[in-house]
N, CA, C and O atoms as a Tinker XYZ file with bonds, in Angstrom:
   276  protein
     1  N     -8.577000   -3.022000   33.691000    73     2
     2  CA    -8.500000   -2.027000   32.637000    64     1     3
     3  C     -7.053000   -1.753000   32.251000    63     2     4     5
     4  O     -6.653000   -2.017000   31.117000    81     3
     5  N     -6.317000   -1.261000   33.123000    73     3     6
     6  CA    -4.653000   -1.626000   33.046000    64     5     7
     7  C     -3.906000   -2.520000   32.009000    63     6     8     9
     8  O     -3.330000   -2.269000   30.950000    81     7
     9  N     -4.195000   -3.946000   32.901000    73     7    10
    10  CA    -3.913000   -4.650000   31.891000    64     9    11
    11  C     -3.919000   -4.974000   30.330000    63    10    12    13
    12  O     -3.079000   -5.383000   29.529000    81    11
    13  N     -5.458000   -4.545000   30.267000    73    11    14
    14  CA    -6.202000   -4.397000   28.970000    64    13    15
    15  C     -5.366000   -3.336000   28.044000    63    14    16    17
    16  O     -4.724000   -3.677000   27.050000    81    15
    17  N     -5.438000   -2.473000   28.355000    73    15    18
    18  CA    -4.377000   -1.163000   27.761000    64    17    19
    19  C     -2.889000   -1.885000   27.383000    63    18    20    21
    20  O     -2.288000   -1.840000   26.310000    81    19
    21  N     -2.572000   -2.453000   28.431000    73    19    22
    22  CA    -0.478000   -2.895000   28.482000    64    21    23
    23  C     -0.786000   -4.358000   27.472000    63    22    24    25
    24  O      0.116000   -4.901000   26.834000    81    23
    25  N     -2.334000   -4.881000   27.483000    73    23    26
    26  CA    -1.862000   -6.168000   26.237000    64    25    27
    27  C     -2.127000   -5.648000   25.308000    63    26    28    29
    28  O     -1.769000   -6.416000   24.415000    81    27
    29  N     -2.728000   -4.423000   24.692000    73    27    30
    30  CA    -2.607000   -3.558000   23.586000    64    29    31
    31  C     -1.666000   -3.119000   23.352000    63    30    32    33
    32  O     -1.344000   -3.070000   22.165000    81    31
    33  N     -1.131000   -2.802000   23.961000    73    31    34
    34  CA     0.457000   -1.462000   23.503000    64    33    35
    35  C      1.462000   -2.918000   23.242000    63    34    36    37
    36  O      2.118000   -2.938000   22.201000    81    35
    37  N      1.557000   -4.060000   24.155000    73    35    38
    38  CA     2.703000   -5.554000   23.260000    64    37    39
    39  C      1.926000   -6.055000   22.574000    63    38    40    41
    40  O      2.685000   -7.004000   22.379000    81    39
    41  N      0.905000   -6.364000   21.885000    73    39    42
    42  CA     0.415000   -6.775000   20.976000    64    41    43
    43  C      1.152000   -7.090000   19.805000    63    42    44    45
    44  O      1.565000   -8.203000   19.480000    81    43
    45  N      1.309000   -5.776000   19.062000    73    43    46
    46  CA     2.162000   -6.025000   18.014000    64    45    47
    47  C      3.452000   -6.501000   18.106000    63    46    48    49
    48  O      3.867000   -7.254000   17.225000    81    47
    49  N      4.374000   -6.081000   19.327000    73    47    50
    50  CA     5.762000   -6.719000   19.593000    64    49    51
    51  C      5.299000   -8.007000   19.436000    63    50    52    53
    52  O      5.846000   -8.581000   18.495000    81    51
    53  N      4.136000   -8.937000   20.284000    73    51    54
    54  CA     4.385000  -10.421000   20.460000    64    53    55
    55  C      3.486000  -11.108000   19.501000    63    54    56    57
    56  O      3.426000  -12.320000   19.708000    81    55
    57  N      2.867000  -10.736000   18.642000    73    55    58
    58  CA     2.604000  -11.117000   17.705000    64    57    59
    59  C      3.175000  -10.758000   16.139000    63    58    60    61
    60  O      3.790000   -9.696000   16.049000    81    59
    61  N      3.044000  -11.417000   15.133000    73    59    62
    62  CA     3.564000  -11.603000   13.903000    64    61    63
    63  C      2.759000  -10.801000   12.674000    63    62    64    65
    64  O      1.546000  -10.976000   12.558000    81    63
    65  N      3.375000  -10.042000   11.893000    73    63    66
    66  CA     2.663000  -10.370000   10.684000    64    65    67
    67  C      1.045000   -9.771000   10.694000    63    66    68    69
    68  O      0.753000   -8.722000   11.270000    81    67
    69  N     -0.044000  -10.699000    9.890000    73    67    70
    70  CA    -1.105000  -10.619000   10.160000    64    69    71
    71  C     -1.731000  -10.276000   11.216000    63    70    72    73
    72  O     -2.498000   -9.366000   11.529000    81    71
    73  N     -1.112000  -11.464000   11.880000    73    71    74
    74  CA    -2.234000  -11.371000   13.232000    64    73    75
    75  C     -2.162000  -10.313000   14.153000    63    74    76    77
    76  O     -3.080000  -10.033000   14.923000    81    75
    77  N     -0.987000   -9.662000   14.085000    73    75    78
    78  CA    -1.367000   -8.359000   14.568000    64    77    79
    79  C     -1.860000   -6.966000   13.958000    63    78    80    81
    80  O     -2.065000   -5.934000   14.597000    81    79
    81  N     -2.009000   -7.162000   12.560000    73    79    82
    82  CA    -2.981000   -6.656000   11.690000    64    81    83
    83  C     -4.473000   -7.056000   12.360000    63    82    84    85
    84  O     -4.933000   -6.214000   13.130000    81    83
    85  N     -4.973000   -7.824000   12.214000    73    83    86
    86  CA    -5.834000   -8.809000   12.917000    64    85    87
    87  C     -5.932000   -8.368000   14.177000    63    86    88    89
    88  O     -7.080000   -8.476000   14.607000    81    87
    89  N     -5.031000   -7.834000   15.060000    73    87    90
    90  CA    -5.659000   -7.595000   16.397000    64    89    91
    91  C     -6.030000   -6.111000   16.495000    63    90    92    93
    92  O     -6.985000   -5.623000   17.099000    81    91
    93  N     -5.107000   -5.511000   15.796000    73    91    94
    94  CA    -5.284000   -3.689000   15.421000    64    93    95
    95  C     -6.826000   -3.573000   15.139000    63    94    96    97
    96  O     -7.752000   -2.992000   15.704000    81    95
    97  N     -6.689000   -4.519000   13.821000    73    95    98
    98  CA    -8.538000   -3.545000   13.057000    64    97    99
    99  C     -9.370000   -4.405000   13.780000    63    98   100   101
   100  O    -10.502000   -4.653000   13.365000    81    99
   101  N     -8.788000   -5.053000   15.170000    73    99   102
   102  CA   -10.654000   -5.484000   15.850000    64   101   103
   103  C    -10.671000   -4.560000   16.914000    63   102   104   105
   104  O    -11.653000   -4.048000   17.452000    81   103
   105  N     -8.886000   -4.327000   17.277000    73   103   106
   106  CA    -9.170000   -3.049000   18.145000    64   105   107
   107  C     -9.794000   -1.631000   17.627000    63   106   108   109
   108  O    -10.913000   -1.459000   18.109000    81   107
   109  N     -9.473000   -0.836000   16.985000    73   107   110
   110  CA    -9.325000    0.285000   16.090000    64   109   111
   111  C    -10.639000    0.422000   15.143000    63   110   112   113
   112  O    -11.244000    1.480000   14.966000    81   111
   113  N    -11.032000   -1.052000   14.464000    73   111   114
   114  CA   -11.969000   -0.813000   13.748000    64   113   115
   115  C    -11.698000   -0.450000   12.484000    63   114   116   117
   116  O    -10.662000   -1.009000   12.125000    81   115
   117  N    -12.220000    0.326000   11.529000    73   115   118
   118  CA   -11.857000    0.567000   10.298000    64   117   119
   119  C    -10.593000    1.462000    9.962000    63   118   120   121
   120  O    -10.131000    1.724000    8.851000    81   119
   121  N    -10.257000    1.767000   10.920000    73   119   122
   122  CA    -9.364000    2.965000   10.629000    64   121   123
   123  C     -7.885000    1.994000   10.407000    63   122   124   125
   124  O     -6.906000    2.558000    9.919000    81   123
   125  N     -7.817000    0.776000   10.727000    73   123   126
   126  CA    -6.501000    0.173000    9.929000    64   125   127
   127  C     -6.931000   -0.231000    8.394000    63   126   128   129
   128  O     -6.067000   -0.334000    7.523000    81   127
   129  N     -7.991000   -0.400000    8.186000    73   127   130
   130  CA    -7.803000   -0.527000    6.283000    64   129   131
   131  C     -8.312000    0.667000    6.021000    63   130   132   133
   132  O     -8.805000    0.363000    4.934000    81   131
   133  N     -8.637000    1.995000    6.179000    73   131   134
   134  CA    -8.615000    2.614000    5.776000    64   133   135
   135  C     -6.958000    3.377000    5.640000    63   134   136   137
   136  O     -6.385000    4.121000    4.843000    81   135
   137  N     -6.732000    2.883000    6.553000    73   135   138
   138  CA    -4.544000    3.649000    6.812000    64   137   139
   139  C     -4.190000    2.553000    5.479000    63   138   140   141
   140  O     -3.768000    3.181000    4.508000    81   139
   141  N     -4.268000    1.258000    5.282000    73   139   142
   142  CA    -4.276000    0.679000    4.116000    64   141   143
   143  C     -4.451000    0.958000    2.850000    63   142   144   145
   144  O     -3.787000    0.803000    1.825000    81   143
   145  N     -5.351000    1.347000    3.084000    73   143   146
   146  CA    -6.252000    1.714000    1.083000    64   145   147
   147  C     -5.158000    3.255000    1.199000    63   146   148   149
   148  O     -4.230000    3.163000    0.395000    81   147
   149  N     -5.142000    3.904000    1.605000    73   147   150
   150  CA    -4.146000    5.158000    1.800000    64   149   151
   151  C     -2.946000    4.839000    1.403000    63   150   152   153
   152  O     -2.554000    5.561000    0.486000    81   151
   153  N     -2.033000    3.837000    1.824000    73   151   154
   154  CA    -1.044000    3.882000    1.515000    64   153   155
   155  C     -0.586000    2.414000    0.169000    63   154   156   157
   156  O      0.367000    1.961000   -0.465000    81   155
   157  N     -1.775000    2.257000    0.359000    73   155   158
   158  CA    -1.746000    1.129000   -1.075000    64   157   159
   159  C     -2.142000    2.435000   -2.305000    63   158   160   161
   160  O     -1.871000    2.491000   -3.504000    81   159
   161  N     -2.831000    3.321000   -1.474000    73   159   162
   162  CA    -2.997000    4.349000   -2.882000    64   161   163
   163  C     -2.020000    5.391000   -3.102000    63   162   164   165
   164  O     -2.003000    6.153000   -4.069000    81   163
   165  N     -1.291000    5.371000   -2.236000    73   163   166
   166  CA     0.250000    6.490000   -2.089000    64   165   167
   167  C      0.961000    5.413000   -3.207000    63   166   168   169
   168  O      1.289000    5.688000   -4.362000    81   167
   169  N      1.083000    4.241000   -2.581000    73   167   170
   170  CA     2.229000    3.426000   -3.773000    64   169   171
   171  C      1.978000    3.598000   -5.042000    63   170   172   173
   172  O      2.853000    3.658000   -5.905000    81   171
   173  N      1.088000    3.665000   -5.189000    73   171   174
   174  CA     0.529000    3.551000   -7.002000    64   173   175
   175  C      0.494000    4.548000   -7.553000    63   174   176   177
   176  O      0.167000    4.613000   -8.738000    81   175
   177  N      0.852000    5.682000   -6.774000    73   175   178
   178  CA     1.087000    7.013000   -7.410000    64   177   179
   179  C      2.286000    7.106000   -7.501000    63   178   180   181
   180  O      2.870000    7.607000   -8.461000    81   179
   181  N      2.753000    6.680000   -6.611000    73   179   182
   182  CA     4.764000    6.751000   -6.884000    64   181   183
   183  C      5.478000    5.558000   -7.688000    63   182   184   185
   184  O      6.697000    5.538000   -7.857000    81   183
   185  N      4.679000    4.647000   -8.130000    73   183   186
   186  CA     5.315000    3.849000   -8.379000    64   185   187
   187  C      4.476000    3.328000  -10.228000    63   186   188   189
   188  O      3.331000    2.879000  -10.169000    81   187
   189  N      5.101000    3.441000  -11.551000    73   187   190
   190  CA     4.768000    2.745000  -12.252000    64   189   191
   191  C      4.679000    1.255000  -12.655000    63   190   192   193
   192  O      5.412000    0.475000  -12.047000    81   191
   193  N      3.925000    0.819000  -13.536000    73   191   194
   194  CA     3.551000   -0.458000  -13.473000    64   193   195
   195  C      4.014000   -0.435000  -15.397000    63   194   196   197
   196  O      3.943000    0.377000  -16.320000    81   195
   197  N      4.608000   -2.224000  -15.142000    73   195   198
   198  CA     4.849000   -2.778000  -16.288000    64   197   199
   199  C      4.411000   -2.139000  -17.634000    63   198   200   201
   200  O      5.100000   -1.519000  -18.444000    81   199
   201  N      3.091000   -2.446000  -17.666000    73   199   202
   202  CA     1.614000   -1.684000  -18.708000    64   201   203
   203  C      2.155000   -0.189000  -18.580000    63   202   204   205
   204  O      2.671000    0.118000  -19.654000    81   203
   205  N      2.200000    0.490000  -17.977000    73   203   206
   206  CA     2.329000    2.089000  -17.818000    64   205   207
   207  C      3.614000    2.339000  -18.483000    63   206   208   209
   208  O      3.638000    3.233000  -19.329000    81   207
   209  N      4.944000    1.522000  -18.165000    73   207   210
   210  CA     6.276000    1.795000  -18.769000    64   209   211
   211  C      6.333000    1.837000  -20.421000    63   210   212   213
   212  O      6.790000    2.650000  -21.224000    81   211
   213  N      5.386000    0.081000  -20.587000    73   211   214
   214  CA     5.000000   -0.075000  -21.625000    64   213   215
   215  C      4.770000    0.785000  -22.794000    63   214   216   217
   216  O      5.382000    0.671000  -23.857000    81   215
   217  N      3.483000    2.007000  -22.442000    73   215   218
   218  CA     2.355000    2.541000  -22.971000    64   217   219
   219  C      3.334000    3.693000  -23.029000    63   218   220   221
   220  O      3.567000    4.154000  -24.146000    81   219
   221  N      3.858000    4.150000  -22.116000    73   219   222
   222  CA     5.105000    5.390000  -22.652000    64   221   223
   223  C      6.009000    5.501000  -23.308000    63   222   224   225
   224  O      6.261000    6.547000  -23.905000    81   223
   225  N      6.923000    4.164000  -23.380000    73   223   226
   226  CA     7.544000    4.297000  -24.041000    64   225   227
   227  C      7.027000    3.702000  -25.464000    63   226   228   229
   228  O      7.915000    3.705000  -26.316000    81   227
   229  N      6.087000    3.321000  -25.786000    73   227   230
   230  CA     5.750000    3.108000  -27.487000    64   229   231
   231  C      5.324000    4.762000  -27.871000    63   230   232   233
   232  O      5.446000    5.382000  -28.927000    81   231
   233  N      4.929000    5.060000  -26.907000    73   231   234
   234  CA     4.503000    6.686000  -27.034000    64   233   235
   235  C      5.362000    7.416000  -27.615000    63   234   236   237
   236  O      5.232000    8.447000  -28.276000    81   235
   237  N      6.363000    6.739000  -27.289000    73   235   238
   238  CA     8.127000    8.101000  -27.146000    64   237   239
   239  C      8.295000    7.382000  -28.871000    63   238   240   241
   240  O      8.315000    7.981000  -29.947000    81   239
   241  N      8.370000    6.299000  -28.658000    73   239   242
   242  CA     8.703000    5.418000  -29.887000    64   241   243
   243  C      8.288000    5.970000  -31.161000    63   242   244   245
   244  O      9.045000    6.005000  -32.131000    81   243
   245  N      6.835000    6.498000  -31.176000    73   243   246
   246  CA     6.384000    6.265000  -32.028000    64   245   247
   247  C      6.437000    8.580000  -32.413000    63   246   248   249
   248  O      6.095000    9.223000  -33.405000    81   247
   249  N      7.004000    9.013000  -31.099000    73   247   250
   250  CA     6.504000   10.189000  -31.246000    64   249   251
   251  C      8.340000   10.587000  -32.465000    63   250   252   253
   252  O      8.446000   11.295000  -33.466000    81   251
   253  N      9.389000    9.769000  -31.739000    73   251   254
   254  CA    10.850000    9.691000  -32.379000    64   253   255
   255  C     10.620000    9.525000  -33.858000    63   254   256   257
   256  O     10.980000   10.414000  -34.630000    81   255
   257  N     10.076000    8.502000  -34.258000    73   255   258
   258  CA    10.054000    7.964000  -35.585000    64   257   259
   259  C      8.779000    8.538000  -36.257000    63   258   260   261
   260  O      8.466000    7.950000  -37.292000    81   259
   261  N      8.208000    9.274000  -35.987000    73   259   262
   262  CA     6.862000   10.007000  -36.658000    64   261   263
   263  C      7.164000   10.816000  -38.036000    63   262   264   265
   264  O      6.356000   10.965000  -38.952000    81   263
   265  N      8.680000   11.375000  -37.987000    73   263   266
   266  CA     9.029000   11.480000  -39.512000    64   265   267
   267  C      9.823000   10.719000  -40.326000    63   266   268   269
   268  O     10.185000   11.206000  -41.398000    81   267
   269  N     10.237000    9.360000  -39.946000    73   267   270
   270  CA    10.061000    8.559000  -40.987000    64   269   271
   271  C      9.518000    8.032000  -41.481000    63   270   272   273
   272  O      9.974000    7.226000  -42.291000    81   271
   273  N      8.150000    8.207000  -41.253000    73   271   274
   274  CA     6.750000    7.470000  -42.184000    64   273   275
   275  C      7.029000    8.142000  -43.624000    63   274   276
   276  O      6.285000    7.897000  -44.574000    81   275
């Protein structure tokens, strides 16, 4: 049981990348893509996208030049 515990806690040190993604959510279960979808959904609130910069600034564009029609 010991052991079992101490190859959990180096896990992630001796593995890479994925695969210790991969060893988390078989340990843990859902609760690593759910910590995922969380912070993939934190980014997208802090962070705009191409389309979004886009769509504002024709906004601004069009709100600037609205009395020279």
């Amino acid at each position: 049981m010991n052991r079992a515990i101490a190859a959990l806690c180096l896990a992630p040190f001796l593995l890479s990348g994925c695969i210790a993604v991969a060893a988390a959510g078989a340990v843990t279960g859902a609760a690593v893509g759910v910590t995922g979808a969380v912070v993939g959904g934190a980014v997208d609130a802090v962070t705009t996208s191409q389309a979004e910069k886009d769509r504002r600034d024709a906004r601004k564009y069009r709100k600037e030049h609205k009395d020279d029609r």
